[in-house]
C-alpha positions as CSV (number, residue, x, y, z in Angstrom):
1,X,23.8,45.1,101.2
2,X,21.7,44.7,104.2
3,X,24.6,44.1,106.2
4,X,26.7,46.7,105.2
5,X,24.0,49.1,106.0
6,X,23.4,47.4,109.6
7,X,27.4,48.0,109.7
8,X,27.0,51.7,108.8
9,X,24.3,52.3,111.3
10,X,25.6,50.8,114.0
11,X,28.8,52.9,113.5
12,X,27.0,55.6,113.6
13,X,24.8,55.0,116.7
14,X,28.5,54.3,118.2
15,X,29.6,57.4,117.2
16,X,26.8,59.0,118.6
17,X,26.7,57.4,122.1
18,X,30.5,58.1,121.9
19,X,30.2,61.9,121.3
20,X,27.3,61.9,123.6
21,X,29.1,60.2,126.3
22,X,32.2,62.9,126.2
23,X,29.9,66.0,126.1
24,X,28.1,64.7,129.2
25,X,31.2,63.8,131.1
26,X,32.7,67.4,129.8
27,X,30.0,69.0,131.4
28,X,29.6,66.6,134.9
29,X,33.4,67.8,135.0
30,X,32.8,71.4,134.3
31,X,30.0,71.5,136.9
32,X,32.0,69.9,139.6
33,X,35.1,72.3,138.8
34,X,33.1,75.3,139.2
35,X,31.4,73.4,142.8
36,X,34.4,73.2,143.5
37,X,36.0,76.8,143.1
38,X,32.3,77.8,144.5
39,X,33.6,75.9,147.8
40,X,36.8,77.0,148.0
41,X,35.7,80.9,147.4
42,X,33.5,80.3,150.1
43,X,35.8,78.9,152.6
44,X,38.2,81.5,152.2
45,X,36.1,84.5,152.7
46,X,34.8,82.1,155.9
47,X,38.9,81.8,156.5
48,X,39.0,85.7,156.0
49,X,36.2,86.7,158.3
50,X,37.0,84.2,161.1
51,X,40.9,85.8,160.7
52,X,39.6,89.2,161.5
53,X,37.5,88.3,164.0
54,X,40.0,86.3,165.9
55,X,42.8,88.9,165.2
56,X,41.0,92.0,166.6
57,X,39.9,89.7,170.0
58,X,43.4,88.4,170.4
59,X,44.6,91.9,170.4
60,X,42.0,93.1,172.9
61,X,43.0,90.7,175.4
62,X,46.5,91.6,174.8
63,X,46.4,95.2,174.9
64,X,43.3,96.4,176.0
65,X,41.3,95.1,179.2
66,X,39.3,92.3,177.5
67,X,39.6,89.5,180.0
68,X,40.2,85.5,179.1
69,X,36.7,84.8,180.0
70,X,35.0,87.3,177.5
71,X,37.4,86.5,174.8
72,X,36.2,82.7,175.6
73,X,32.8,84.0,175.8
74,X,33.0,85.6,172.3
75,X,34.6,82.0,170.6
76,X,32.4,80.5,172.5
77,X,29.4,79.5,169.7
78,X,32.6,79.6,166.8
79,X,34.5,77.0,168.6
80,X,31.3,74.3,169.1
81,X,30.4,74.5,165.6
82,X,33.4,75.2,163.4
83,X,36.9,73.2,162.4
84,X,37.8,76.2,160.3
85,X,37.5,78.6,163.7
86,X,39.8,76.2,165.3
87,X,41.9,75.9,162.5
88,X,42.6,79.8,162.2
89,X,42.8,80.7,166.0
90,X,45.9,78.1,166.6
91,X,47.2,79.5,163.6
92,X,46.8,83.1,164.5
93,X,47.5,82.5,168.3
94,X,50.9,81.0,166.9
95,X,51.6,84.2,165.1
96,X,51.4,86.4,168.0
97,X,52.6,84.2,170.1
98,X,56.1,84.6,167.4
99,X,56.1,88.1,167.1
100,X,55.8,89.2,170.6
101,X,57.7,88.2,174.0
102,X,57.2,88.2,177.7
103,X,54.0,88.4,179.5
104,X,52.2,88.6,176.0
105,X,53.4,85.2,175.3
106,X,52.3,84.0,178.4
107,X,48.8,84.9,178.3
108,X,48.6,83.7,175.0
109,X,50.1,80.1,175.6
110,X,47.3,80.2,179.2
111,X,44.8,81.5,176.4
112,X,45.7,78.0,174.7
113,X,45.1,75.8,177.1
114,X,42.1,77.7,179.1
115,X,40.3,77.7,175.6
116,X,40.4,73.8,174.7
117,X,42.3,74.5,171.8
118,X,45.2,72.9,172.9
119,X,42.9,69.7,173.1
120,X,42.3,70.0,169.2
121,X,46.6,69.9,168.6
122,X,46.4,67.0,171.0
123,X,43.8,64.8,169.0
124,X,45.9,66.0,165.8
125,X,49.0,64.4,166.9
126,X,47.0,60.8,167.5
127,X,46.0,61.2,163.7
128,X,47.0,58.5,161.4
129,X,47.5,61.2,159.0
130,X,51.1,62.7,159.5
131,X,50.6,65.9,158.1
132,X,48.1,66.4,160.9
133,X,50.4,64.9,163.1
134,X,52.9,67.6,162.5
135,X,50.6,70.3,162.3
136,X,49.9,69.3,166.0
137,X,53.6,69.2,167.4
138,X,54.2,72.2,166.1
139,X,51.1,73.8,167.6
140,X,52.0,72.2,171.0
141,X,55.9,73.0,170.9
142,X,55.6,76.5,169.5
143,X,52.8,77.6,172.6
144,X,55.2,75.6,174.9
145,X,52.7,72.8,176.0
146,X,55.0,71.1,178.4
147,X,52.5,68.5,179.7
148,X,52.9,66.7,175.9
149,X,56.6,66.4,176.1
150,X,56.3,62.9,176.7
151,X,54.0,62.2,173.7
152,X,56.5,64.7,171.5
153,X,59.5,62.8,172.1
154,X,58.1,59.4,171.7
155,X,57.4,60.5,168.2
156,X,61.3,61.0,167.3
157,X,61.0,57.7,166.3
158,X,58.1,58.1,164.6
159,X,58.3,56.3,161.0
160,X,57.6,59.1,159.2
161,X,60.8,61.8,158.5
162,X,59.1,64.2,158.6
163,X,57.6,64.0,161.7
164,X,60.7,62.5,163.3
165,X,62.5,66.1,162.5
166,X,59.6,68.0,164.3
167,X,59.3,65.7,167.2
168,X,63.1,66.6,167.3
169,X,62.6,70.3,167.1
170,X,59.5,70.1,169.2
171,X,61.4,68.6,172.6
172,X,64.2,71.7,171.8
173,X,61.6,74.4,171.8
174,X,59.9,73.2,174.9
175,X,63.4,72.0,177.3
176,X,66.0,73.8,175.3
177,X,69.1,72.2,174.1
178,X,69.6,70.1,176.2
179,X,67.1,67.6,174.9
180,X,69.7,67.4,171.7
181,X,72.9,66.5,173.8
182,X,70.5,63.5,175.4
183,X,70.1,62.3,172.1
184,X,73.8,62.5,170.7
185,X,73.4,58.9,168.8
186,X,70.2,59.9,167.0
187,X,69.9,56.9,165.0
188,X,68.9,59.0,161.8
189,X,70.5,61.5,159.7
190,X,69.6,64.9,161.0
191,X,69.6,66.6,158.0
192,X,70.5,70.1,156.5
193,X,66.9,71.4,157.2
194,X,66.3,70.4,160.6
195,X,69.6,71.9,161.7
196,X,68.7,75.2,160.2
197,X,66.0,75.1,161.9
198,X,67.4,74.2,165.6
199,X,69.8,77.3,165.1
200,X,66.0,79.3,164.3
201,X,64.6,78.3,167.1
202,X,68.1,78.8,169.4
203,X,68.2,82.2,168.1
204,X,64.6,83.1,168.3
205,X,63.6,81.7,171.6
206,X,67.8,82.9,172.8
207,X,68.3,79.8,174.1
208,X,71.5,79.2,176.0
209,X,74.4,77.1,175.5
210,X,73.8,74.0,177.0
211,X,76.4,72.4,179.2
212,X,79.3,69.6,177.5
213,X,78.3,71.0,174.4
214,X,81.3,69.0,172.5
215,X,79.6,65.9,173.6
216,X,78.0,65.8,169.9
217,X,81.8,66.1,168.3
218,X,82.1,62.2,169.3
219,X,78.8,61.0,168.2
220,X,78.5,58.1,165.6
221,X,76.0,60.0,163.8
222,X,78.2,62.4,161.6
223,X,75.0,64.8,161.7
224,X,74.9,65.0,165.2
225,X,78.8,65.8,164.5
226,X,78.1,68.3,162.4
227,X,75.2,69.9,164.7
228,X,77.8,70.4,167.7
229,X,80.0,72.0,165.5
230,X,77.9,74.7,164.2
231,X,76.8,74.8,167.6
232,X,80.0,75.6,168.9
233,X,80.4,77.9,165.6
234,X,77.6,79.5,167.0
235,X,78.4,80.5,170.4
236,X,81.9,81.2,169.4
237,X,83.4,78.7,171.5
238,X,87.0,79.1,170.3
239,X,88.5,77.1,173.2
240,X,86.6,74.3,171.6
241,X,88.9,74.3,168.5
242,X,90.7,71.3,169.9
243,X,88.1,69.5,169.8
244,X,86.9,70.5,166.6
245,X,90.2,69.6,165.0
246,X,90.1,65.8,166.8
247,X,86.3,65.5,165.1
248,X,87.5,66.6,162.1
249,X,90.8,63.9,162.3
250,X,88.1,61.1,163.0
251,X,85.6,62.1,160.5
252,X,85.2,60.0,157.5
253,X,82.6,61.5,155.9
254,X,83.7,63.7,152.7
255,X,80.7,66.2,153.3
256,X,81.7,66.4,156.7
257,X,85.2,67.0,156.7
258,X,85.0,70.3,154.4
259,X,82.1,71.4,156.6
260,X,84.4,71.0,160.0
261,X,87.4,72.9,157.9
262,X,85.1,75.8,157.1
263,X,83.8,75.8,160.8
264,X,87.7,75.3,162.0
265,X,88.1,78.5,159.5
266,X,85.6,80.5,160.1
267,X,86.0,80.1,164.5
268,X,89.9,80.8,164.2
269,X,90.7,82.9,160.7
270,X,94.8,83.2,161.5
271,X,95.4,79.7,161.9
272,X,98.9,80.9,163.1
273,X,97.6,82.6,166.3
274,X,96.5,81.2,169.6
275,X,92.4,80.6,170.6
């Protein structure tokens, strides 16, 4: 009898260490949830008053008569004692930087460099983490940072795709493309995505044609294949249909056969008459 009441109660100081154990953990959790939305409400209104900031002094050195020193003077304390400043001027520097042309982009790719920031994208691209890496190439590419070519195109071989394509896009959008006929036996597969985007970046930065453009058409890469002929697709090089029908009587891949008859198509609808 003894025992089975020893049994009982230890059952039911189990229970209770159980159900004791759960509503303490519950409520740990519950606290560090609502530290954690606490934190991230107040980084964003940070984010948001650091945008505005940022926004309205970039636009007086653009269009009023704010000068790069008192812009610098005004990020001054911001960029000594904040990530998140750093964070949101590249950003927002990037923005303008895409939205407007000539002399604007000018001052604000000197604005770059004359404000240390493009030492913060440089330190970003030695990261081990690649998301940070990318982050940094594309800071560097997009505000044209020519000194860090050489680092950019080293990381084309990076082991990471994904910072293999924007190492790839990165030498494009700062020597044109002419850095993608140098590299006509890519050893990867330049994919669907990254060719989109080097036809963004031709058309947003109007980039010309670059010079023995049908070079790609013999590549061993099919995607390199593939990127000369919607390259030629794109420039409307119609005396290049030759050469777009020889790619297309080498090609072996399936996927890249119907894309060079579409391109064949599309470059020269009446088969029947002369390019």
């Amino acid at each position: 009898m003894n025992t089975e009441l020893q049994d009982h109660e230890y059952l039911v100081y189990s229970t209770v260490i159980l159900i004791l154990a759960l509503f303490t953990t519950s409520i740990i959790f519950l606290l560090l949830t609502l530290i954690k939305r606490a934190r991230k409400i107040k980084k964003n209104k940070k984010r948001s008053a650091f945008q505005e900031f940022i926004d309205s002094t970039l636009f007086s050195m653009l269009f009023d008569n704010s000068t790069p020193p008192e812009v610098l003077a005004r990020f001054k304390y911001f960029m000594t004692t904040s990530v998140l400043f750093k964070k949101v001027a590249i950003k927002s520097i990037v923005a303008l930087h895409n939205n407007y042309s000539g002399n604007y982009r000018t001052k604000l790719e000197n604005f770059y460099v004359q404000s240390g920031l493009v030492h913060y994208s440089l330190n970003k691209i030695r990261s081990r983490r690649w998301a940070e890496v990318v982050e940094g190439l594309r800071d560097l590419s997009n505000l044209k940072y020519d000194p860090a070519f050489d680092q950019i195109a080293s990381l084309i071989q990076y082991p990471n795709e994904f910072v293999r394509k924007e190492a790839f896009l990165g030498v494009i959008r700062l020597r044109g493309l002419g850095e993608l006929i140098k590299r006509e036996d890519l050893p990867w597969y330049l994919d669907d995505w990254a060719q989109s985007n080097i036809l963004l970046t031709l058309k947003t930065l109007q980039l010309g044609a670059p010079e023995k453009m049908e070079i790609l058409l013999s590549s061993s890469n099919p995607s390199m294949v593939l990127m000369g002929a919607r390259l030629i697709e794109h420039f409307q090089y119609t005396h290049q249909a030759p050469a777009l029908q020889h790619a297309l009587g080498q090609a072996r891949d399936l996927k890249l056969q119907i894309e060079l008859k579409d391109i064949i198509l599309r470059l020269n609808p009446y088969p029947g008459s002369a390019l």
